[in-house]
BAVO-385545 format. One record per atom (N, C-alpha, C): chain; atom name; residue in one letter; x, y, z. Coordinates in Angstrom, 1 decimal, padded with zeros to 4 digits. Layout:
BEGIN
+-------+------+------+--------+--------+--------+
| chain | name | resn |      X |      Y |      Z |
+-------+------+------+--------+--------+--------+
|     A |   CA |    a |      X |      Y |      Z |
...
+-------+------+------+--------+--------+--------+
//
This chain:
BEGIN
+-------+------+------+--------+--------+--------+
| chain | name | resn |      X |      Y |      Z |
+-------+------+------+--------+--------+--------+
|     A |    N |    x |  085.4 |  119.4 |  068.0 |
|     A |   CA |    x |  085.8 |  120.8 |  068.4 |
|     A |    C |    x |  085.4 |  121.0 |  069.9 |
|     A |    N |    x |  084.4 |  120.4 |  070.4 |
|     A |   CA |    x |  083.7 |  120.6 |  071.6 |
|     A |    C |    x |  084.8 |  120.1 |  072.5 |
|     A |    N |    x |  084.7 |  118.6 |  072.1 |
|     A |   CA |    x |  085.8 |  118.0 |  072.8 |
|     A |    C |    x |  087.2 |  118.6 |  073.2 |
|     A |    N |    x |  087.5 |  119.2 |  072.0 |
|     A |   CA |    x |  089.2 |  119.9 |  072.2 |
|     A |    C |    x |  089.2 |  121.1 |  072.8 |
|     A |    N |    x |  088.0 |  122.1 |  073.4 |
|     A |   CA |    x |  088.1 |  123.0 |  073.8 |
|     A |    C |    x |  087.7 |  122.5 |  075.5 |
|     A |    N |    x |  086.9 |  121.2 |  075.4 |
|     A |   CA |    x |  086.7 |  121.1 |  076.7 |
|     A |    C |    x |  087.8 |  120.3 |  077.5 |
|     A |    N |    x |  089.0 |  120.0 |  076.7 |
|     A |   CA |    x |  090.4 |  119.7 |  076.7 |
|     A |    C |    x |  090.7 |  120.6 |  077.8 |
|     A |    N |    x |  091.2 |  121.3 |  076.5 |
|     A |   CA |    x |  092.0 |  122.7 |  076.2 |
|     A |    C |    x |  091.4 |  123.5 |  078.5 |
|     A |    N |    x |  090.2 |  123.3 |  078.5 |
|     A |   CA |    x |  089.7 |  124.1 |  079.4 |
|     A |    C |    x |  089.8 |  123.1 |  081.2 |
|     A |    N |    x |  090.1 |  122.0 |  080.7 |
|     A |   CA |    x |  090.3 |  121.3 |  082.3 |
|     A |    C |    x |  091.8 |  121.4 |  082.3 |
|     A |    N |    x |  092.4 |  121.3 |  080.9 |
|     A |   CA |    x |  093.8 |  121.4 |  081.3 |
|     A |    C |    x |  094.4 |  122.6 |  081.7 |
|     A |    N |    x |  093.2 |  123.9 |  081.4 |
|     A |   CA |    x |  093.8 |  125.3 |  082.0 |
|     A |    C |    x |  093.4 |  125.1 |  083.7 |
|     A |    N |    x |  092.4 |  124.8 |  083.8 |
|     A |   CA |    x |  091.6 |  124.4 |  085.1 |
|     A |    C |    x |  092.7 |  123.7 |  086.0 |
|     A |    N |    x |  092.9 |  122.8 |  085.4 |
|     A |   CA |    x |  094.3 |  122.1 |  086.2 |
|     A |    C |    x |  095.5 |  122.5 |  086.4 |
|     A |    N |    x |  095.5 |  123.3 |  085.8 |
|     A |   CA |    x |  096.9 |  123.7 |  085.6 |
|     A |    C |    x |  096.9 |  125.4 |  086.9 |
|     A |    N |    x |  095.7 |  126.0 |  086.6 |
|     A |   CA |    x |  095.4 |  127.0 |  087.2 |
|     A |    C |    x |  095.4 |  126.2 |  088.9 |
|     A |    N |    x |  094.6 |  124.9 |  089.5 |
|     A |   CA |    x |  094.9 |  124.0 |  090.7 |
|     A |    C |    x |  095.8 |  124.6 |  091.1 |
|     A |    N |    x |  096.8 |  123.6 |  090.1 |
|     A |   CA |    x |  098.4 |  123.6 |  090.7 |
|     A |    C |    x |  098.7 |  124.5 |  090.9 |
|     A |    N |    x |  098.6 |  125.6 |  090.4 |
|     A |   CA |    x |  099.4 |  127.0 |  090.9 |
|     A |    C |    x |  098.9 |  127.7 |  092.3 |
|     A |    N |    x |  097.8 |  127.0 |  092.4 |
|     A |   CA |    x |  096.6 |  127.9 |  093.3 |
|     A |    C |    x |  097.9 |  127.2 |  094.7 |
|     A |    N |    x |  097.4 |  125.6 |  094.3 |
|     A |   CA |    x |  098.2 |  125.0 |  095.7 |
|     A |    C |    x |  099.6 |  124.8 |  096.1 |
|     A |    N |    x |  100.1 |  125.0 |  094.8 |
|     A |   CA |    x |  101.6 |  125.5 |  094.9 |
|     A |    C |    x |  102.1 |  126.6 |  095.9 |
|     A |    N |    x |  101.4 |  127.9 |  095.2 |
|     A |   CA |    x |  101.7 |  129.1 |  096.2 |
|     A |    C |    x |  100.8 |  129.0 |  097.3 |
|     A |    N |    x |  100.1 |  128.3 |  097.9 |
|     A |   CA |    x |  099.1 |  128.6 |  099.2 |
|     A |    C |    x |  099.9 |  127.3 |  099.7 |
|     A |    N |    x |  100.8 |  126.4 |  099.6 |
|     A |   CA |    x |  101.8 |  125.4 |  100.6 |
|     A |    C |    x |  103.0 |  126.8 |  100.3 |
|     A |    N |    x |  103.6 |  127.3 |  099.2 |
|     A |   CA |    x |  104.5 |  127.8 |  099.8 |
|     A |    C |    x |  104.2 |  129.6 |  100.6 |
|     A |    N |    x |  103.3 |  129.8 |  100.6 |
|     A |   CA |    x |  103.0 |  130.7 |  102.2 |
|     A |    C |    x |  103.0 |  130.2 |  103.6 |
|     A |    N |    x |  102.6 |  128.8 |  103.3 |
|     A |   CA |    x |  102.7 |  128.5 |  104.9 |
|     A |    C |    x |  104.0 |  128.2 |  105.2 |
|     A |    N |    x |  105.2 |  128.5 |  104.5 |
|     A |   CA |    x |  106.3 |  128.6 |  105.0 |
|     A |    C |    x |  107.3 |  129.7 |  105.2 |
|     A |    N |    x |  107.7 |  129.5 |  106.5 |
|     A |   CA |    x |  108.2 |  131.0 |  107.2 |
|     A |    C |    x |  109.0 |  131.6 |  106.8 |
|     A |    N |    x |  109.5 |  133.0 |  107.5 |
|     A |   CA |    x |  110.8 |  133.4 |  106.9 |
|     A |    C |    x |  111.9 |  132.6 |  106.5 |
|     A |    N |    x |  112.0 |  131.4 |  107.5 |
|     A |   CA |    x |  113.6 |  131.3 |  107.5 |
|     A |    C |    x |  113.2 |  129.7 |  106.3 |
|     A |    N |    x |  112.0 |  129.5 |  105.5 |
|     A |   CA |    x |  111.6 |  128.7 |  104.6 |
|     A |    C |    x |  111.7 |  127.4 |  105.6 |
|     A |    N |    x |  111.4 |  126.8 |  106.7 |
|     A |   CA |    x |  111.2 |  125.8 |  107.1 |
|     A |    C |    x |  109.3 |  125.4 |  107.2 |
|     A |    N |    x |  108.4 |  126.7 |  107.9 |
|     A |   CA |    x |  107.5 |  126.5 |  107.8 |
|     A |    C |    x |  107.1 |  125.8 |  109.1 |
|     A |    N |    x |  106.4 |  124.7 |  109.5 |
|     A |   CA |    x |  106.0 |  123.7 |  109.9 |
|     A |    C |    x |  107.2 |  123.4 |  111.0 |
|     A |    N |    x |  108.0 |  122.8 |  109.8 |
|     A |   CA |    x |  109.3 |  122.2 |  110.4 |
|     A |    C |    x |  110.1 |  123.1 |  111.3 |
|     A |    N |    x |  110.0 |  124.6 |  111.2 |
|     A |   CA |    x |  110.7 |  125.6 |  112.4 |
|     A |    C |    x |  110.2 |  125.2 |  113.5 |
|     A |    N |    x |  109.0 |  124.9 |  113.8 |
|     A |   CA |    x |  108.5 |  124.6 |  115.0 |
|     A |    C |    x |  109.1 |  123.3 |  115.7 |
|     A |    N |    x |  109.1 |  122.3 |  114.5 |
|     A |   CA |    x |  109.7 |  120.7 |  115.2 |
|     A |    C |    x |  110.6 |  121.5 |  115.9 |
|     A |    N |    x |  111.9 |  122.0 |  114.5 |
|     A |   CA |    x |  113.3 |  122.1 |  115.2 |
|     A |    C |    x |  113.1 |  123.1 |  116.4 |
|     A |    N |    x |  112.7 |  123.7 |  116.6 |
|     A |   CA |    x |  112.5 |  125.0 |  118.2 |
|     A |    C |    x |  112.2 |  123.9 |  119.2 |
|     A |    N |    x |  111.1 |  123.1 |  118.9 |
|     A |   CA |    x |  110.8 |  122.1 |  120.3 |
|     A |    C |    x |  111.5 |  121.1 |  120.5 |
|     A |    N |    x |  112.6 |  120.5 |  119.6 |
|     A |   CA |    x |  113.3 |  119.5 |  119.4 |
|     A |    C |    x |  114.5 |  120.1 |  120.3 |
|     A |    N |    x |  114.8 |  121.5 |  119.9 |
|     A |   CA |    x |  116.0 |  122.2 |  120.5 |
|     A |    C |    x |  115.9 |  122.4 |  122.4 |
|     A |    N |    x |  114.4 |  122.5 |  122.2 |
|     A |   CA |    x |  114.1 |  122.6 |  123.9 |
|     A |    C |    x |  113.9 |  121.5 |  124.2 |
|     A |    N |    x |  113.9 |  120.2 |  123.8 |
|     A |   CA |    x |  113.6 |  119.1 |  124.5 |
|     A |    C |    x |  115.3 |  118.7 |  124.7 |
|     A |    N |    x |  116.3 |  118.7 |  123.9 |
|     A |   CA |    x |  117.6 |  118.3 |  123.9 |
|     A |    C |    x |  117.9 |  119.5 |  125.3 |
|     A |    N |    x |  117.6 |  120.7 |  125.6 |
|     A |   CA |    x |  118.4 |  121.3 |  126.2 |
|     A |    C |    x |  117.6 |  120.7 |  127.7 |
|     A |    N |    x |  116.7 |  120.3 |  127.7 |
|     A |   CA |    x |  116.2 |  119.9 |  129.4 |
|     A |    C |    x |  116.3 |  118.8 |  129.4 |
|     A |    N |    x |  116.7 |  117.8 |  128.6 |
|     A |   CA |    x |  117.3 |  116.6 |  129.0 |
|     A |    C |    x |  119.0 |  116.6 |  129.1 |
|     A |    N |    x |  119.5 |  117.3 |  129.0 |
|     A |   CA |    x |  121.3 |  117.5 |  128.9 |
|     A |    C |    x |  120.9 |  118.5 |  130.5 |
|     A |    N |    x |  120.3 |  119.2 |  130.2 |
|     A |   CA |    x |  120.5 |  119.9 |  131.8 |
|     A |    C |    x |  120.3 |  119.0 |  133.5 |
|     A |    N |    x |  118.8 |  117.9 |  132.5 |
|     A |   CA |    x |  119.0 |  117.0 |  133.8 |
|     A |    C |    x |  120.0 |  116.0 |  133.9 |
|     A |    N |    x |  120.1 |  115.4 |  132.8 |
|     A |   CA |    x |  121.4 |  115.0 |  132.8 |
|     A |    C |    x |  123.0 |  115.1 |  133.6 |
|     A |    N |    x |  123.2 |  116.6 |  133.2 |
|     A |   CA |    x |  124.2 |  117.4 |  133.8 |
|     A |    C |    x |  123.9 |  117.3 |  135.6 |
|     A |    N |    x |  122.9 |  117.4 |  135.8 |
|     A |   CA |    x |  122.2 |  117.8 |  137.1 |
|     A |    C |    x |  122.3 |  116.6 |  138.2 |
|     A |    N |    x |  122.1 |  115.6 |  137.3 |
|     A |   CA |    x |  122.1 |  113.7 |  137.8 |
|     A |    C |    x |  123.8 |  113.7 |  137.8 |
|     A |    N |    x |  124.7 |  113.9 |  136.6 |
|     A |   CA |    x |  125.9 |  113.5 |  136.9 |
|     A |    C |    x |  126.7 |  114.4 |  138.5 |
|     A |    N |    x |  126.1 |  115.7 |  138.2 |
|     A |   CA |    x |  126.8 |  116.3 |  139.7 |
|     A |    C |    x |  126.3 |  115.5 |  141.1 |
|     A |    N |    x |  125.3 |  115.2 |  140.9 |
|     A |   CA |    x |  124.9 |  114.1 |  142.0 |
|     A |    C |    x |  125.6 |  112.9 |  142.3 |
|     A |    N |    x |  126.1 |  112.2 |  141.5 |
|     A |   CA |    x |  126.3 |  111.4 |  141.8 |
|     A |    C |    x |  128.1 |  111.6 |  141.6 |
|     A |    N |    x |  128.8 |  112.4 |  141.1 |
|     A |   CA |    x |  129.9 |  112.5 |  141.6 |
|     A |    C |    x |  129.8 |  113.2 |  142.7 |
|     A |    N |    x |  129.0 |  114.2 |  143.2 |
|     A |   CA |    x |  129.2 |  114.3 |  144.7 |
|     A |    C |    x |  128.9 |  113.2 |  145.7 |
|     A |    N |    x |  127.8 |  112.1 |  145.9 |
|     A |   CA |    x |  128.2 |  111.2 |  145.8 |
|     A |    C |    x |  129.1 |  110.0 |  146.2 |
|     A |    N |    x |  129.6 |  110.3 |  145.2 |
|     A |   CA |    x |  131.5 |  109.5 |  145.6 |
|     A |    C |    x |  132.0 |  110.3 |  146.3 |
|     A |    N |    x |  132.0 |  111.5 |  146.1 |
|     A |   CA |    x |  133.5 |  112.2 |  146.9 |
|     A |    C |    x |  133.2 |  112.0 |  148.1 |
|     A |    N |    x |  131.6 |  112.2 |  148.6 |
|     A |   CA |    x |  131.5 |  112.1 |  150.3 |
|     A |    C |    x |  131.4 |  111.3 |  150.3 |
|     A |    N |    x |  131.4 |  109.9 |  149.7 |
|     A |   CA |    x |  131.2 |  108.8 |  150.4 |
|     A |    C |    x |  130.1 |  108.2 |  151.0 |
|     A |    N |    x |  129.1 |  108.5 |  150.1 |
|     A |   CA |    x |  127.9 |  108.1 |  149.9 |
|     A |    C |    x |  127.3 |  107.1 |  149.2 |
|     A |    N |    x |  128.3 |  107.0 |  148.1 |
|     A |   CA |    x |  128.2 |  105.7 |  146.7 |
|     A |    C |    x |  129.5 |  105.1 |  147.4 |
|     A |    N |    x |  129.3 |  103.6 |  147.2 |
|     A |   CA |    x |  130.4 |  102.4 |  147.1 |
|     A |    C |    x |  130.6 |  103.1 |  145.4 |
|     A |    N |    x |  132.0 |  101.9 |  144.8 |
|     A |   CA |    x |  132.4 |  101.9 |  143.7 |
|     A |    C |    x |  131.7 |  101.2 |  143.4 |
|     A |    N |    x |  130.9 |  100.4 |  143.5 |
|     A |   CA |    x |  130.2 |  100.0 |  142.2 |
|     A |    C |    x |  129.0 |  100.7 |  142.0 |
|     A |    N |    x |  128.5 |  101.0 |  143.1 |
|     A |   CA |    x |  127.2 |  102.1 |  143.1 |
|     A |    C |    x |  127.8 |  103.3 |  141.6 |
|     A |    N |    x |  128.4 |  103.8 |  142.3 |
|     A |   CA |    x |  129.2 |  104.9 |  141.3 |
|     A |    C |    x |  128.9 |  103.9 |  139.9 |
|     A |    N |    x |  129.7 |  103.2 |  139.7 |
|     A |   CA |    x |  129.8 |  102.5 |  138.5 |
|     A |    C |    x |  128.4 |  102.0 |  137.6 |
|     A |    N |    x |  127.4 |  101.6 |  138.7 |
|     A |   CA |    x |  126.2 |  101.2 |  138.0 |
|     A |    C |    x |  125.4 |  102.6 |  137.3 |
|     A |    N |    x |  125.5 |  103.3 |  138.7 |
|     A |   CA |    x |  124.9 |  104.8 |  138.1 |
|     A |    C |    x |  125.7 |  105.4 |  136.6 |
|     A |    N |    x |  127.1 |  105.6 |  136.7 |
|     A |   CA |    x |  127.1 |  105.8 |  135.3 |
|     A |    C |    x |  127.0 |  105.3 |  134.0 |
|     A |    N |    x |  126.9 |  103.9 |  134.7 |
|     A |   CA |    x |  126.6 |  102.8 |  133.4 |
|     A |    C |    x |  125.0 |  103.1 |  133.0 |
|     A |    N |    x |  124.3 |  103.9 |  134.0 |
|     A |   CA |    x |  122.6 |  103.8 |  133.0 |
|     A |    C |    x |  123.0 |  105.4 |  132.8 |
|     A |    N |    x |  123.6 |  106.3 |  133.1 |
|     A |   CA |    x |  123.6 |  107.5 |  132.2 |
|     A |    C |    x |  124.4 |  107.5 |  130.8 |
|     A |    N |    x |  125.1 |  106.1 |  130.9 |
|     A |   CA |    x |  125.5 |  106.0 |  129.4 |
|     A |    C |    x |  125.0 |  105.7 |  128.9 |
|     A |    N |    x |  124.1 |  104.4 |  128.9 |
|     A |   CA |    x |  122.5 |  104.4 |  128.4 |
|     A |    C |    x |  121.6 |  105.4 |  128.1 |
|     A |    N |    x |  121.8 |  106.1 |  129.1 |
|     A |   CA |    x |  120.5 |  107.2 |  128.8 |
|     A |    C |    x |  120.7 |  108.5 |  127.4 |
|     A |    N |    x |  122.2 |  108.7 |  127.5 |
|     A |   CA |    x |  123.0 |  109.5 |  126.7 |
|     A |    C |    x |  122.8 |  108.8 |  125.2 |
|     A |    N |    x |  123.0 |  107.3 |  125.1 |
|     A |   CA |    x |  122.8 |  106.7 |  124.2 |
|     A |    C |    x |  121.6 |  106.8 |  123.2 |
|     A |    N |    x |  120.7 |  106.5 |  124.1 |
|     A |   CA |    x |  119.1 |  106.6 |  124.1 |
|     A |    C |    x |  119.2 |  107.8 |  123.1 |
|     A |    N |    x |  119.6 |  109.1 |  123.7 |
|     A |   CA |    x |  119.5 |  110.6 |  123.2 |
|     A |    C |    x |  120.1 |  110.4 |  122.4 |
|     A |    N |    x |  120.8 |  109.7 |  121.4 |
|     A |   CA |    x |  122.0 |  109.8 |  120.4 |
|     A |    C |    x |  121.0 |  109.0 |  119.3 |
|     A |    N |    x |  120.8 |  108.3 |  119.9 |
|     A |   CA |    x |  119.7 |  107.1 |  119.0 |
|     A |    C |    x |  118.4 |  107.8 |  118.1 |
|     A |    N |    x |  117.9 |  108.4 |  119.3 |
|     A |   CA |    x |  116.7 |  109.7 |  118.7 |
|     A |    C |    x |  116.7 |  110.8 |  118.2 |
|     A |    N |    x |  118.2 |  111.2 |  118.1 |
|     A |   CA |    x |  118.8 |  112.1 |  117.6 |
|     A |    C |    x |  119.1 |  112.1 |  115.8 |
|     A |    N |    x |  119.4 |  111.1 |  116.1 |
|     A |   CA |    x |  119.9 |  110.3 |  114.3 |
|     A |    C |    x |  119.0 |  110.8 |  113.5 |
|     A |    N |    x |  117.8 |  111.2 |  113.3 |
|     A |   CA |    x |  117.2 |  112.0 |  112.9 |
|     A |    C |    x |  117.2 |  113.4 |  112.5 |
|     A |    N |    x |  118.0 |  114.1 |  113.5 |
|     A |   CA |    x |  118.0 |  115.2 |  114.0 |
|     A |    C |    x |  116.8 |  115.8 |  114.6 |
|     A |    N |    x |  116.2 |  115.2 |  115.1 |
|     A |   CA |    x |  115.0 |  115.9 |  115.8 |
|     A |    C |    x |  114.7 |  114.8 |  116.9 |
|     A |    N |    x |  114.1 |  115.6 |  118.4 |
|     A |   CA |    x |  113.9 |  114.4 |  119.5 |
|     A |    C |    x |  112.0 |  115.1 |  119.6 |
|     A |    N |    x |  111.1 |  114.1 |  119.1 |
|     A |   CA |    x |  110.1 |  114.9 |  118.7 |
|     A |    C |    x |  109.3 |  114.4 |  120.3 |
|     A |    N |    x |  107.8 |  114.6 |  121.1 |
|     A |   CA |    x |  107.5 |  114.6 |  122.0 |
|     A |    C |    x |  107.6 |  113.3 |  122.1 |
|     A |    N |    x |  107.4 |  112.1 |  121.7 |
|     A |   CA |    x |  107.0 |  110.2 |  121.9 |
|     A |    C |    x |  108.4 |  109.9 |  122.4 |
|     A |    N |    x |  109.8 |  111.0 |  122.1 |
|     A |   CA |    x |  110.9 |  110.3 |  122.2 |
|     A |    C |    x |  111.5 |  111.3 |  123.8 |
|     A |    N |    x |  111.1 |  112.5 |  123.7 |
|     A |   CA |    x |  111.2 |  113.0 |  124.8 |
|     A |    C |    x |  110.6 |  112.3 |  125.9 |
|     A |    N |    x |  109.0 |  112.2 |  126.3 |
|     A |   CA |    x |  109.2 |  111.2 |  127.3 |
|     A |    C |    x |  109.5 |  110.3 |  127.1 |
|     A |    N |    x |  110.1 |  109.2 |  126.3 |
|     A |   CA |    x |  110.6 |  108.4 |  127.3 |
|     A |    C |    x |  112.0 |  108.4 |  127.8 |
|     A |    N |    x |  112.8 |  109.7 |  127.5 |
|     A |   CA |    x |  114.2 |  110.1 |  127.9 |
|     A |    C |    x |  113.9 |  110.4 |  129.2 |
|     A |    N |    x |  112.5 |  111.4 |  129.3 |
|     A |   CA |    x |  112.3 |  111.8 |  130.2 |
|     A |    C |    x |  112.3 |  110.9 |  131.5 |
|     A |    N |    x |  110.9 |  109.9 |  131.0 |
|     A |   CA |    x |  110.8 |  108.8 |  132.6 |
|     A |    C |    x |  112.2 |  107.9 |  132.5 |
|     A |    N |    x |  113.4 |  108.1 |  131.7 |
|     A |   CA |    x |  114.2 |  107.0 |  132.3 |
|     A |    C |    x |  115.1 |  108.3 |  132.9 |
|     A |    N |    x |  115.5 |  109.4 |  132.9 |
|     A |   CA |    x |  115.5 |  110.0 |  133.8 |
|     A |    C |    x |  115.0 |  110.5 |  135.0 |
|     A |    N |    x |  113.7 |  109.9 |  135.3 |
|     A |   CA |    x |  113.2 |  110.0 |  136.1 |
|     A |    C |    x |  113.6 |  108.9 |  136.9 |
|     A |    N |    x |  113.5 |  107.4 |  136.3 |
|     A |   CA |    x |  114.0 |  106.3 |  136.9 |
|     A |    C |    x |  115.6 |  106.8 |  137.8 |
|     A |    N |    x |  116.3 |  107.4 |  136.6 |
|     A |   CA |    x |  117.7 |  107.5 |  137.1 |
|     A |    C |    x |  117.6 |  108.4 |  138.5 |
|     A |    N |    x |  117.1 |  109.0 |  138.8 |
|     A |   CA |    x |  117.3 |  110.2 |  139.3 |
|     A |    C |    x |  116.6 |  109.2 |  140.9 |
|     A |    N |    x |  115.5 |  108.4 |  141.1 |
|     A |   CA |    x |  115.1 |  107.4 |  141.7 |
|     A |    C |    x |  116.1 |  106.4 |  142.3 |
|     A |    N |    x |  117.2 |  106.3 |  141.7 |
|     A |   CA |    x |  118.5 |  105.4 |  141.7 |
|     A |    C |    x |  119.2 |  105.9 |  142.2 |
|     A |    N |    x |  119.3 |  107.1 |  141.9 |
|     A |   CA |    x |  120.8 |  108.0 |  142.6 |
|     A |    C |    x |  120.7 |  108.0 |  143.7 |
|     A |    N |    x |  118.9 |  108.4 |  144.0 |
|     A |   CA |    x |  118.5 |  108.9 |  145.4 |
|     A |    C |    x |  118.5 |  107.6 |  146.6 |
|     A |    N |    x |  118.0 |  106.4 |  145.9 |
|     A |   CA |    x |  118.2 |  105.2 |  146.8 |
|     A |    C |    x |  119.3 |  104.4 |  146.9 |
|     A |    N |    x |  120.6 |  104.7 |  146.2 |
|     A |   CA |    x |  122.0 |  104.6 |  146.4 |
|     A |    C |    x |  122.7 |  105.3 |  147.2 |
|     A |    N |    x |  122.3 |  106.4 |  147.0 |
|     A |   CA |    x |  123.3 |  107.8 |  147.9 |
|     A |    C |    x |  122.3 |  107.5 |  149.4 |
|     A |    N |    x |  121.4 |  107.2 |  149.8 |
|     A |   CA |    x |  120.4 |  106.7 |  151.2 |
|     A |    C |    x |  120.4 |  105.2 |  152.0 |
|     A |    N |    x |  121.3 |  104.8 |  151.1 |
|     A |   CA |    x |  120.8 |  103.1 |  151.6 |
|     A |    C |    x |  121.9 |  102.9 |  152.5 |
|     A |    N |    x |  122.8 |  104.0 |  153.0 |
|     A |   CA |    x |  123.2 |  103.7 |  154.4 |
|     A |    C |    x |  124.8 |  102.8 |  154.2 |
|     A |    N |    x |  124.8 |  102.0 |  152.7 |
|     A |   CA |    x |  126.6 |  101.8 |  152.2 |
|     A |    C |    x |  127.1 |  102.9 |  152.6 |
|     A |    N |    x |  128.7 |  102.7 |  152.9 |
|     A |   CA |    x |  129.6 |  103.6 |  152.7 |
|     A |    C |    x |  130.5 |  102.9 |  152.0 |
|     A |    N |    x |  131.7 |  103.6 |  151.4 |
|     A |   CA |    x |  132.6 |  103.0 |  150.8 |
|     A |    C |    x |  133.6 |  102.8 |  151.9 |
|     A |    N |    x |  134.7 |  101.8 |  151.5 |
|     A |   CA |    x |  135.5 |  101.6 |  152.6 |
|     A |    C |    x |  136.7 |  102.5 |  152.9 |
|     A |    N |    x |  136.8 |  103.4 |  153.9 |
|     A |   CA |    x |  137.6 |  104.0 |  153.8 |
|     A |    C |    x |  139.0 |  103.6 |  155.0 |
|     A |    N |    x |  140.1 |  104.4 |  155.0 |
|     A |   CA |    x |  141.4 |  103.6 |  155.2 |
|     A |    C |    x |  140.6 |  103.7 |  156.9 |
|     A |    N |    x |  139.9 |  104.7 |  157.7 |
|     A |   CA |    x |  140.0 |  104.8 |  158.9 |
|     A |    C |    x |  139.2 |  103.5 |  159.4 |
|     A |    N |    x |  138.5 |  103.0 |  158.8 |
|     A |   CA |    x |  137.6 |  101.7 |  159.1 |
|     A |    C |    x |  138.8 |  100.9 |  159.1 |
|     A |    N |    x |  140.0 |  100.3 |  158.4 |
|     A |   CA |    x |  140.9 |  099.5 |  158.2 |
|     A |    C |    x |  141.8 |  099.4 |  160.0 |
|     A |    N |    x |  142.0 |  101.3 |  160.2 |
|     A |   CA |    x |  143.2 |  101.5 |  160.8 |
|     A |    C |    x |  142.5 |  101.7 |  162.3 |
|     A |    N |    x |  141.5 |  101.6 |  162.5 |
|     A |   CA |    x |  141.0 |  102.2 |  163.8 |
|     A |    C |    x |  140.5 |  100.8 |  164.8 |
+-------+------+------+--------+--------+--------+
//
């Protein structure tokens, strides 16, 4: 009898646990029921939006760039060949749906790299060949 009541009394005990830690995990989760996770996605959202801005920011560079005649074509061409990479990169860490901080910098420093590239492309004094060099 002792036995069955001292059953009977871990398995209320237990059972009382679970409920304790059931509802104290589901309070820590927020209005919108993500909890925790609202925060990834908020910082995940602001890490995609300042790497698409630098991004955006590197591409106007370097098609301005070409038009003045600052990048040769292949200059041009290498430069967009590592922002396709870099875009990639973001697609890659993305597949998860979240770009969490370990994946942000390293988007980060290879935009840093890129942006290092543009500036010692568009300075190193090439021009592209233009018709007045030909005709003059």
């Amino acid at each position: 009898m002792k036995s069955t009541l001292m059953k009977k009394s871990l398995a209320a005990l237990a059972l009382g646990s679970l409920g304790l830690m059931a509802s104290g995990a589901q309070a820590d989760w927020g209005r919108d029921g993500l909890g925790h996770h609202s925060h990834a996605i908020q910082q995940s959202n602001m890490f995609i939006q300042k790497i698409n801005a630098r991004q955006q920011q590197q591409m106007e560079r370097i098609q301005a760039g070409r038009h003045t005649g600052n990048l040769t074509r292949s200059e041009f061409h290498e430069l967009m060949h590592e922002q396709r990479e870099i875009r990639a990169m973001e697609q890659y860490f993305r597949a998860d749906g979240f770009i969490d901080p370990r994946e942000f910098k390293h988007l980060d420093r290879a935009l840093d790299i890129a942006s290092q590239n543009i500036r010692a492309e568009k300075h190193d004094r090439q021009a592209r060949a233009t018709y007045s060099r030909w005709f003059n």
